[in-house]
Every structure is written in C-alpha cells, then in structure tokens.
C-alpha positions, 0 to 999 in steps of 0.5 A: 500500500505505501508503494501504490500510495507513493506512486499515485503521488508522484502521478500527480506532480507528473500529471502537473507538470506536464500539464502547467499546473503548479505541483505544490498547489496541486498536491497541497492547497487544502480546501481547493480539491472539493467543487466548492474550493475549485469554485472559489478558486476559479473566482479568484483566478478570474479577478486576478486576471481583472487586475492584470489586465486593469479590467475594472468592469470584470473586477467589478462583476466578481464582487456582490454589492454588498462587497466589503474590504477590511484593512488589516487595522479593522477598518471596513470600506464598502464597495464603492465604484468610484474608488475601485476605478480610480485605484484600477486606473492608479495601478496601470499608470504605475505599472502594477504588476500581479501574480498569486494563487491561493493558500487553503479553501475552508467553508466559504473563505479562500486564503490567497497570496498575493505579490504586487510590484510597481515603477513607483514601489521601486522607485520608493524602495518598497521593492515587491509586496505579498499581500496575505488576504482572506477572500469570502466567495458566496454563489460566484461572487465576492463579498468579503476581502480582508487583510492578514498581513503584508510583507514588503521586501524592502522599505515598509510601504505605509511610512514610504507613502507618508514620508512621500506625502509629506515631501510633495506637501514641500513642494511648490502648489503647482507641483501638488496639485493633483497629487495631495488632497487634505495632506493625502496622497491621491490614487488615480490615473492622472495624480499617478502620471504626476507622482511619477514625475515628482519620483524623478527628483525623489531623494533615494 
C-alpha cells in the first residue's frame, strides 16, 4: 500500500507538470480539491486576471454589492465604484504588476497570496509586496476581502507613502496639485502620471 500510495503521488506532480499546473498547489492547497474550493478558486483566478489586465468592469462583476474590504487595522470600506476605478486606473499608470494563487479553501473563505510590484514601489524602495488576504466567495461572487498581513521586501510601504506625502506637501502648489488632497496622497490615473514625475527628483 505505501508503494501504490507513493506512486499515485508522484502521478500527480507528473500529471502537473506536464500539464502547467503548479505541483505544490496541486498536491497541497487544502480546501481547493472539493467543487466548492475549485469554485472559489476559479473566482479568484478570474479577478486576478481583472487586475492584470486593469479590467475594472470584470473586477467589478466578481464582487456582490454588498462587497466589503477590511484593512488589516479593522477598518471596513464598502464597495464603492468610484474608488475601485480610480485605484484600477492608479495601478496601470504605475505599472502594477500581479501574480498569486491561493493558500487553503475552508467553508466559504479562500486564503490567497498575493505579490504586487510597481515603477513607483521601486522607485520608493518598497521593492515587491505579498499581500496575505482572506477572500469570502458566496454563489460566484465576492463579498468579503480582508487583510492578514503584508510583507514588503524592502522599505515598509505605509511610512514610504507618508514620508512621500509629506515631501510633495514641500513642494511648490503647482507641483501638488493633483497629487495631495487634505495632506493625502491621491490614487488615480492622472495624480499617478504626476507622482511619477515628482519620483524623478525623489531623494533615494
């Protein structure tokens, strides 16, 4: 039996192997073996897709309207259509970069792993970000993401925003219009094509 049960492994990473697949994931994702994990999976498969490609109507239709995003701090932000434009938009001026697969499945909860990298988190020194989120899926939709924990591979990404903030705000009014609103940096295409120019005479 140890010898069958050996083998029947090793068919599996075969079988990924040739066919594309992750072995790891293949043979270690809990959860995702069952219909309902594989459902979850093709959901978020299909959104991560959305946000390589800046498709925000495709993002959108994967989410419920009761869709809500809570920061790792607790804070919750309700769906919002002007905001997921405009960060969509944000992300494919700096050039945005995603990839991720999925961790485990259990009830309706799919944990994930995502990396993100930019033109501006390099320029910031951030380097690559991992995302560690908890995605609730109900009948094909998302209802519920939540943030675990994030890892920068290099400066930590919130007090790099702050500290840039605060050097636009030293900047003259015409160099911060468009990039600050009440001492916040702004997140949409047109203050991200401003940002970049501003990162060019950005101190490193």
């Amino acid at each position: 039996m140890k010898t069958r049960r050996s083998s029947v492994t090793w068919f599996v990473v075969l079988f990924a192997l040739l066919y594309g697949a992750s072995p790891i994931t293949a043979v270690t994702t809990p959860g995702v073996e069952t219909p309902a994990g594989a459902e979850a999976a093709r959901v978020f498969n299909a959104w991560l897709e959305a946000r390589k490609e800046f498709d925000f109507k495709k993002v959108r239709s994967l989410e419920s309207d009761q869709f809500v995003f809570v920061e790792m701090h607790g804070t919750r932000k309700p769906q919002n259509d002007d905001r997921l434009r405009d960060i969509i938009q944000w992300e494919a001026a700096i050039h945005t970069r995603w990839s991720g697969h999925p961790l485990s499945f259990r009830g309706d909860e799919l944990k994930v792993a995502l990396t993100e990298t930019s033109d501006m988190s390099t320029i910031l020194g951030i380097g690559s970000v991992v995302r560690y989120w908890t995605m609730r899926i109900q009948n094909g939709k998302l209802v519920e993401t939540r943030v675990n924990r994030v890892h920068c591979s290099g400066k930590d990404e919130n007090e790099v925003f702050q500290q840039f903030a605060q050097w636009v705000s030293k900047q003259s009014p015409e160099r911060q219009s468009g990039v600050l609103r009440d001492g916040q940096l702004i997140f949409d295409g047109e203050s991200a094509r401003r940002e970049l120019i501003l990162l060019q005479d950005w101190p490193r």
